[in-house]
Every structure is written in structure tokens, then in C-alpha cells.
LUMLO-123270 format. One line per 4 residues: number of its first residue (from 0); their letters; for each residue y, x, z of C-alpha. Coordinates in Angstrom, 2 decimals, always signed. Each point is the difference from the previous one (the first is absolute). Layout:
<vexfis>
NUM	a	Y/X/Z | ...
</vexfis>
This chain:
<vexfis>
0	xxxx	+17.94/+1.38/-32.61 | +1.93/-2.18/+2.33 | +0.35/+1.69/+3.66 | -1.45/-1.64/+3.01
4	xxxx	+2.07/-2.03/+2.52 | -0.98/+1.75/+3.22 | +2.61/-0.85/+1.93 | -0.31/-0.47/+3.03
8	xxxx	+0.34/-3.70/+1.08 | +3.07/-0.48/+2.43 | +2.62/-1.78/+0.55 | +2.08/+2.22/-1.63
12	xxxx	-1.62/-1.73/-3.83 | +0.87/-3.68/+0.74 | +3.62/-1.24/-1.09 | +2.18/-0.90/+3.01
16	xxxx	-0.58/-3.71/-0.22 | -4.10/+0.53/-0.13 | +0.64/+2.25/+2.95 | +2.44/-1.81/+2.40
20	xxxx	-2.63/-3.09/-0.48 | -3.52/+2.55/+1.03 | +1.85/+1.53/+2.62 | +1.21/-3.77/+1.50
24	xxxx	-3.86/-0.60/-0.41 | -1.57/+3.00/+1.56 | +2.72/-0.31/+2.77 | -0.91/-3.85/+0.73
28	xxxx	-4.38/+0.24/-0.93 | -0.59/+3.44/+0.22 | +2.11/+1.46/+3.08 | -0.56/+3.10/+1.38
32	xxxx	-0.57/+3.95/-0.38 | -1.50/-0.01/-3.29 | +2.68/-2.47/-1.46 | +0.35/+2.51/-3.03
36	xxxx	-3.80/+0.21/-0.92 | +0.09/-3.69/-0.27 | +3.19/+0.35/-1.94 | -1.91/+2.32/-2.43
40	xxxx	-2.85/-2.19/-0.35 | +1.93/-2.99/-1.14 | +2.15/+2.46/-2.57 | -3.57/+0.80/-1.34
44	xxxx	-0.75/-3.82/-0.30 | +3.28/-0.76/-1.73 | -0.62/+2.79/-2.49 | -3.49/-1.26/-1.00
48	xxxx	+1.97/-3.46/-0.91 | +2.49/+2.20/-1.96 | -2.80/+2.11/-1.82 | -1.70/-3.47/-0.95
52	xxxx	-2.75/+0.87/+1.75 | -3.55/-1.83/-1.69 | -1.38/-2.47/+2.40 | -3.29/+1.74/+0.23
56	xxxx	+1.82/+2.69/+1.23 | +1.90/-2.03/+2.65 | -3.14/-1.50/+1.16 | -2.01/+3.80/+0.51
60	xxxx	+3.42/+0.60/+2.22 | +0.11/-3.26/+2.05 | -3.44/+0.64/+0.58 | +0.43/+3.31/+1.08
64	xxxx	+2.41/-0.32/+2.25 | -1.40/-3.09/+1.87 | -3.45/+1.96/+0.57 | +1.48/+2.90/+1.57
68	xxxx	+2.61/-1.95/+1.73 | -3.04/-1.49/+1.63 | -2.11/+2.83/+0.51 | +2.78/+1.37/+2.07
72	xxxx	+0.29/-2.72/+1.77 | -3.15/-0.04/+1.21 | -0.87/+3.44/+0.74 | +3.32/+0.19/+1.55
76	xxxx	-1.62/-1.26/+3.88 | -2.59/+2.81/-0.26 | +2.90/+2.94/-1.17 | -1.01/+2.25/+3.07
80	xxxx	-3.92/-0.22/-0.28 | -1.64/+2.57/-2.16 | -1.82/-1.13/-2.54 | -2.92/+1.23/-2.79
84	xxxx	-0.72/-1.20/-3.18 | -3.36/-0.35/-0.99 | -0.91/+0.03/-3.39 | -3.81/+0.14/-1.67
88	xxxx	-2.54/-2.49/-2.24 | +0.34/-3.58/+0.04 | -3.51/-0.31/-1.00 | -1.45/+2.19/+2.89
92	xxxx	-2.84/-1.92/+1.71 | +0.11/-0.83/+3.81 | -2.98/+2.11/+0.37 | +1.19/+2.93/-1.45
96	xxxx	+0.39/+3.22/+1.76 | +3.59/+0.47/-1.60 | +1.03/-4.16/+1.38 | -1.22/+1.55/+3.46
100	xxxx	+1.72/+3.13/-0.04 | +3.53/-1.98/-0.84 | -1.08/-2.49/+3.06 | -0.50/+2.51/+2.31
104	xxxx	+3.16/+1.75/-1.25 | +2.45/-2.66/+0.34 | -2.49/-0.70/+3.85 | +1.08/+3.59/+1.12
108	xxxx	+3.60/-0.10/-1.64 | +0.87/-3.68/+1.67 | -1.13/+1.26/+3.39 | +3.07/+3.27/-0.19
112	xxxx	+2.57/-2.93/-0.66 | -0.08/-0.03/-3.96 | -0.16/-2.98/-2.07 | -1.35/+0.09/-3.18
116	xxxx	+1.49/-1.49/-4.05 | -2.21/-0.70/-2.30 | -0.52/-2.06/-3.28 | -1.35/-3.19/+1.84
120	xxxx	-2.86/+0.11/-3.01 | -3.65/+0.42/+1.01 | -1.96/+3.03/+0.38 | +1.64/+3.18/+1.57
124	xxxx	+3.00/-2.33/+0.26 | -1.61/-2.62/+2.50 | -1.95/+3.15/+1.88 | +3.49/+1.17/+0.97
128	xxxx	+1.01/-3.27/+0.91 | -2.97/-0.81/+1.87 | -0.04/+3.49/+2.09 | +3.50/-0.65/+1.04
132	xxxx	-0.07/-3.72/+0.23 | +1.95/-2.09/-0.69 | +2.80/+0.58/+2.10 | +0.38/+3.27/-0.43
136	xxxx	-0.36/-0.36/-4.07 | +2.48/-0.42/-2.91 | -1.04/-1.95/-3.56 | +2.03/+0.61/-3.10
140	xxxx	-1.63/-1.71/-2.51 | +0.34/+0.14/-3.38 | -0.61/-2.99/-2.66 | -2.89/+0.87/-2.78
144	xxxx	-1.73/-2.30/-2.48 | -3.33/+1.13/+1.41 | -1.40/+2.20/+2.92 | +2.40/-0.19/+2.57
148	xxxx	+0.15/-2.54/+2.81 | +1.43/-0.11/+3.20 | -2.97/+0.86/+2.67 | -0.90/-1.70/+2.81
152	xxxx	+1.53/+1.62/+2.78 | +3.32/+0.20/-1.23 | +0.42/-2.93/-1.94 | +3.21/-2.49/+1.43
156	xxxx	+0.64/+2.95/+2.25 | +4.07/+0.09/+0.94 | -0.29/+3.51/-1.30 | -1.36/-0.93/-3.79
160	xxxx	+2.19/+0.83/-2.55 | -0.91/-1.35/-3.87 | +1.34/+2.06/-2.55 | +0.42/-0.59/-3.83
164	xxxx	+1.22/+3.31/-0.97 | -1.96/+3.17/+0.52 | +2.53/+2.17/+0.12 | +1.75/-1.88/+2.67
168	xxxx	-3.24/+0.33/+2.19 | -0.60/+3.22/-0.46 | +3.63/+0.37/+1.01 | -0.98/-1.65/+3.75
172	xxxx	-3.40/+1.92/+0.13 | +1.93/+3.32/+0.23 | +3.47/-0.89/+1.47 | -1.95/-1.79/+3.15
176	xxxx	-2.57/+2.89/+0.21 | -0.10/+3.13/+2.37 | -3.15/+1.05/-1.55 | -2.34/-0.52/-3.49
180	xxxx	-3.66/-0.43/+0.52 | -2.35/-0.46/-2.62 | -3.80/-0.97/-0.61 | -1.68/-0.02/-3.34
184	xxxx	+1.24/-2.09/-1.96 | +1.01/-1.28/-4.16 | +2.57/+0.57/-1.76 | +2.60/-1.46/+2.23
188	xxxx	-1.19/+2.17/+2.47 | +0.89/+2.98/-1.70 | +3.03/-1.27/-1.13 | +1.06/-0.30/+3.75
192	xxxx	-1.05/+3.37/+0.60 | +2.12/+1.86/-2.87 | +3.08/-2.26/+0.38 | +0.45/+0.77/+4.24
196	xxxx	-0.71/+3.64/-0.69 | +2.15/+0.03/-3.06 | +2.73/-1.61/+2.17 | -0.73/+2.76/+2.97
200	xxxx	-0.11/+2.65/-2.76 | +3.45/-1.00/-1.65 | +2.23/-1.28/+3.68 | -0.03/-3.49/-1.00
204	xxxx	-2.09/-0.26/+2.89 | +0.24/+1.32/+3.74 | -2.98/+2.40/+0.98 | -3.55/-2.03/+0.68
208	xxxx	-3.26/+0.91/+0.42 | -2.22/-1.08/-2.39 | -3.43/+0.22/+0.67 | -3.16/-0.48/-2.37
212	xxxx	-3.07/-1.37/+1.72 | -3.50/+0.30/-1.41 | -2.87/-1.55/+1.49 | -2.44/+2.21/+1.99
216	xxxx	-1.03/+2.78/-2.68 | +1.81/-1.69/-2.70 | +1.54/+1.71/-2.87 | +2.91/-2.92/-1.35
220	xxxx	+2.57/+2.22/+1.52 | -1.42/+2.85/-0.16 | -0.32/+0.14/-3.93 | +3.32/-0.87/+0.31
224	xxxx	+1.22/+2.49/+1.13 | -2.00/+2.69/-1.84 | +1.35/-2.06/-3.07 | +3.47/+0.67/+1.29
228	xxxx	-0.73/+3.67/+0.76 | -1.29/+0.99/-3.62 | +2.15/-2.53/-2.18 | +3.33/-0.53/+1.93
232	xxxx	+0.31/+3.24/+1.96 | -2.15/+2.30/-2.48 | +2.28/-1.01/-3.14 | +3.22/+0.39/+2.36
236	xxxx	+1.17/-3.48/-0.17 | +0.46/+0.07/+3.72 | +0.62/+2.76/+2.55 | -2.72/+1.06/+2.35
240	xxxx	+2.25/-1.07/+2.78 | -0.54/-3.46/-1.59 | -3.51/+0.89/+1.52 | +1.70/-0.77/+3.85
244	xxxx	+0.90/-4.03/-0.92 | -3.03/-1.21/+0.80 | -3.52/+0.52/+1.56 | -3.14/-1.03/-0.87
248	xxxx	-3.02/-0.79/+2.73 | -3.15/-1.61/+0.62 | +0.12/-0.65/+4.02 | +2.29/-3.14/+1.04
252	xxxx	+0.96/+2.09/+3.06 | +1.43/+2.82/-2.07 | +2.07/-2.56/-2.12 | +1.16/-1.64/+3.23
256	xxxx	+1.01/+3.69/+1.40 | +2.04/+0.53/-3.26 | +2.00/-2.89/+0.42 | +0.83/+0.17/+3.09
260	xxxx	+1.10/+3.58/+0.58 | +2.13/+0.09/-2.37 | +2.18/-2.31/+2.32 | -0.71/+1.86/+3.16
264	xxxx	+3.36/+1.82/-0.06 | +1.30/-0.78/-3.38 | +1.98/-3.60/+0.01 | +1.53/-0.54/-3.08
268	xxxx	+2.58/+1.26/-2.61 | +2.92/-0.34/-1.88 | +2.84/+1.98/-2.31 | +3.40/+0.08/+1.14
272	xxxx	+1.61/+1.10/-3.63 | -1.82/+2.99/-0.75 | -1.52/+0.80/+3.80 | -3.41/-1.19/+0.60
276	xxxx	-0.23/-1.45/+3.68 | -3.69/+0.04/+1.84 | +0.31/-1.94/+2.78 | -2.60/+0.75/+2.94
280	xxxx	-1.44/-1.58/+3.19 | +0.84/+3.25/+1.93 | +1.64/+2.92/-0.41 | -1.24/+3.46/-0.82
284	xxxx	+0.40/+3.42/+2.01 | +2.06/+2.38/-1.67 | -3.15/+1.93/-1.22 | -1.09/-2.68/-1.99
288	xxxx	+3.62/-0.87/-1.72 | -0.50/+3.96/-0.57 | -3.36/+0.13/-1.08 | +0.71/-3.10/-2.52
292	xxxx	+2.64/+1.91/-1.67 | -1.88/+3.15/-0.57 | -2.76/-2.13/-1.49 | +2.04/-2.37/-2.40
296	xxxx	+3.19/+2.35/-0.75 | -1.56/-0.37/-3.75 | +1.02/-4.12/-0.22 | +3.57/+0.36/+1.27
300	xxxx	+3.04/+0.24/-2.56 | +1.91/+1.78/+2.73 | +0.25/+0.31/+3.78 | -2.47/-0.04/+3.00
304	xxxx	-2.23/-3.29/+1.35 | +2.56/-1.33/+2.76 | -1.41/-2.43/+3.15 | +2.88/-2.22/+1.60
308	xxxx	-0.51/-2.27/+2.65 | +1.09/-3.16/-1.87 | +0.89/-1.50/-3.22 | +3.10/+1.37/-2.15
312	xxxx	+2.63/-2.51/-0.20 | -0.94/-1.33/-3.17 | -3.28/-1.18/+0.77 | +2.05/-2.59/+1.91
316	xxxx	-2.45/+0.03/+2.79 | -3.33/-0.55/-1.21 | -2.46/+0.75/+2.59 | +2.63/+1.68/+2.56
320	xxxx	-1.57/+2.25/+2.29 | -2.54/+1.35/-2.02 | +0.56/+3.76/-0.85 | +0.51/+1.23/-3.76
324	xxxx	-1.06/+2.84/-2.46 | +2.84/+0.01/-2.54 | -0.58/+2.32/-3.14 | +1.39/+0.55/-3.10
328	xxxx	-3.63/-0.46/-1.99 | -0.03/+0.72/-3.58 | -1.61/-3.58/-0.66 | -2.99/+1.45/-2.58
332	xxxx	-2.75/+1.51/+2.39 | -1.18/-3.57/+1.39 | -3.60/+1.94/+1.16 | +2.04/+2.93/+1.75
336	xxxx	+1.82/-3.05/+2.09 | -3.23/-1.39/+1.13 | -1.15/+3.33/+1.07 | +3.51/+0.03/+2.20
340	xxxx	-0.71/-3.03/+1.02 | -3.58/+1.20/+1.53 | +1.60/+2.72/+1.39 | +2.10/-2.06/+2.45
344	xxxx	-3.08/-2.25/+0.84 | -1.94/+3.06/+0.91 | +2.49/+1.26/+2.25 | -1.17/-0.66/+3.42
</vexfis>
């Protein structure tokens, strides 16, 4: 069997001549700090005309790249806002109690600051849009033979995005997020669901909340989650930490309190090599830092929890000022991590 050509693709692959001319280009279009990514990129492009490359091919890559190009564009003025996506039925009924639940949601969540993302469809999709308004809402559409179209409130909104590519969608409904809330919903729905906690589970994505909403006394979620308890955690295809990643409820106020405190001291995070870095709003007392690493001395490879007072050089000063929790985590217990994380956000 042939082996695979994973190399990586840098400058380093093209012949001099190929190289001197993408450098003179990157220098003259493409000037600036990340003058080698773009290098890369166009190595990557000149391969695909060496490989021969099938046109269909060429096209799903064009495509690609010009809807997330654009996506990123556009999200790019809101960057500082936090922001929910809302995901649940297209063919939920205005008068529903779930539709009114995910209005009132995305009501309460607007008023703290949030804006909300959703699928610009009908249904739970337009609830969220029409709780938050428009202003406050995102649309990232996707094209579909039947079903979906672009609702009301959103529609010819500066902050509509039309996608042809699911994956490339469900790309921007987690990368843009800060939270995952769900209503009842189909298939796509549940697809949502298991790919952000899969992503959470594995460290492809930073730590969320995702929160399951039922109506009043409703038992979507709920089922759900027994479901998940006998088959998923009862065969031991997941680990009852797995349990931690998300929480189900039936009171909009309870899924509003989730969200939210879990950015009351927490910030964000990030791994410098093989430290994990937990940014915070404000610093803990040395009882906490303490307390922390009696509690969670079982998800470190080595060392003690350590808080600095700014970002480590390599970070090259994202968010400056904000103090740090730097750890060498042992990257598998994704449900112990969220726990930490709680911990710091009950510290008062």
C-alpha cells in the first residue's frame, strides 16, 4: 500500500523558483505577520494543480474557502460579544410552549449582553431570533431542496450568512459560540447536540456549556438523557465524567443561570504546547489556587495548578491583564475540567 503524503505544507516543499515567486507575492498582496500561513496556503494550492486535482474537487475547496472566508468576515465586528447558539425544530409552531420557551430565552439572554446564532430557518430558529431581535441575532443559513427558508426577522440582515456546505456551518455554529442551547428538535437537532459535545469531549473544542431545554414538564431532554445514562454510560462507551458536559432543564431561568456563570470568573482558554492556560476575570486567593489543586491533582500529568498575573510570553499578549491558571492537564478527563472550571466560578 502506497504511504500517505502528510507532509506538512511549507515552504520548505516548493522548488526555489515556485518559492522566490509566492514569497514576492505574499510580500507585495499578502504583507504582514502571518506572511508564512499565506505562504503555506498557496504551497497547498500549487500541490492540488500538481496532484491533478478533479474539478469537482476544486470546486468543494473554492467553495469552502470563500464561505468561511466570509463568515469570518462578518462575525469578525462582533469578536468581543458573547454569543449562544440556539438550535431546536424548524417545524415548531409559534404557539408552542417549546417556540415560547426559546423566545423568552434568547429575551432574558439579550438583556445580560449576549447575542444569539442560529440557523435563520423557522421554528425554534426564528424564536431565538425574534427574542433577541434582530440586532442582537446571527443567521447562518444553510441551502436545502425543501424545508428551510430564511425567516422573517433575519432575512437581508448584515449578519446572514448562506451556507452550501454543512460542515462548514456547523464549523461557524461552534467556533462563534460561548455556549450550546438546545430545544426539541429532528434529526439535525441531535446531530448538533452530539457533534459540540463530541468536540468538548475530544479538545477540538474550548469548554461550553451546553444546555438542553425542555418545555415546562417536558420529557425531549429528559429521555435523553436517561437514554444516555443506560446506553452510552451503562455500556461504558463514555465516562461518567462525560455526565458534567452538559445539563439538562425545564425552567428558562435555570438555562440562563448555566450560561452565564460559567463566565463569571472563568474567561477563556488556551494551550501553550502542552500547558493548558485558564484565563480569568479576577484572580483567586491563595486558598482557592490551593483548594483547586487538592481537588483536581487526579487530571495533571505533573506539577501543581499555578496563577500568574498575566499571560506567558507566548501567548503574545492575548487579553493582557487578565490573570492565568496554567496546568499541565492530561487532555482525556474533559468532565473533570468542567468541574475545575465550576470550582473557580464558585469561588467568591
Amino acid at each position: 500500500m502506497m504511504p500517505q503524503d502528510t507532509t506538512p505544507e511549507t515552504m520548505s516543499d516548493a522548488v526555489p523558483s515556485r518559492a522566490d515567486a509566492i514569497r514576492q507575492f505574499v510580500k507585495t498582496f499578502c504583507s504582514g505577520s502571518d506572511e508564512g500561513i499565506y505562504s503555506e496556503m498557496l504551497v497547498s494550492v500549487c500541490r492540488l494543480a500538481k496532484d491533478g486535482c478533479g474539478r469537482g474537487e476544486l470546486k468543494i475547496l473554492n467553495r469552502t474557502l470563500k464561505e468561511l472566508r466570509y463568515a469570518f468576515k462578518v462575525f469578525d465586528r462582533w469578536r468581543d460579544i458573547y454569543k449562544v447558539s440556539i438550535f431546536g425544530s424548524s417545524r415548531t409552531a409559534e404557539d408552542h410552549p417549546q417556540y415560547r420557551q426559546a423566545v423568552k430565552f434568547a429575551q432574558l439572554i439579550e438583556k445580560l449582553g449576549w447575542m444569539v446564532i442560529t440557523g435563520a430557518g423557522d421554528g425554534i430558529m426564528r424564536a431565538g431570533n425574534d427574542g433577541a431581535t434582530r440586532d442582537a441575532s446571527f443567521g447562518v443559513a444553510i441551502s436545502l431542496p425543501f424545508e428551510q427558508s430564511t425567516n422573517t426577522i433575519i432575512a437581508d440582515d448584515e449578519k446572514l450568512i448562506n451556507f452550501k456546505y454543512f460542515f462548514t456551518r456547523k464549523l461557524i455554529f461552534v467556533k462563534e459560540a460561548h455556549a450550546i442551547v438546545l430545544f426539541p428538535g429532528g434529526f439535525g437537532t441531535q446531530d448538533e447536540g452530539f457533534e459540540a459535545l463530541t468536540l468538548i469531549q475530544t479538545g477540538k473544542a474550548n469548554p461550553m456549556p451546553v444546555v438542553m431545554v425542555d418545555e415546562p414538564g417536558g420529557t425531549y431532554w429528559q429521555h435523553w438523557c436517561d437514554y444516555t445514562k443506560s446506553e452510552l454510560l451503562g455500556a461504558g462507551m463514555i465516562s461518567p465524567e462525560d455526565m458534567n458536559l452538559f445539563y439538562v432543564t425545564d425552567s428558562i431561568e435555570a438555562a440562563v443561570r448555566e450560561v452565564v456563570h460559567f463566565y463569571h470568573r472563568y474567561h477563556s482558554s488556551r494551550f501553550v504546547r502542552d500547558e493548558l492556560v485558564l484565563r480569568l476575570k479576577r484572580p483567586l486567593n491563595e486558598a482557592a489556587v490551593e483548594h483547586l489543586n487538592d481537588e483536581f491533582a487526579d487530571i495533571l500529568v505533573d506539577g501543581r495548578i499555578v496563577q500568574r498575573p498575566d499571560a506567558l510570553p507566548a501567548e503574545q499578549g492575548e487579553y493582557p491583564g487578565l490573570p492565568r491558571l496554567v496546568l499541565h492537564y492530561d487532555r482525556r478527563s474533559p468532565g473533570r475540567l468542567r468541574l475545575l472550571i465550576n470550582a473557580v466560578n464558585d469561588v467568591e
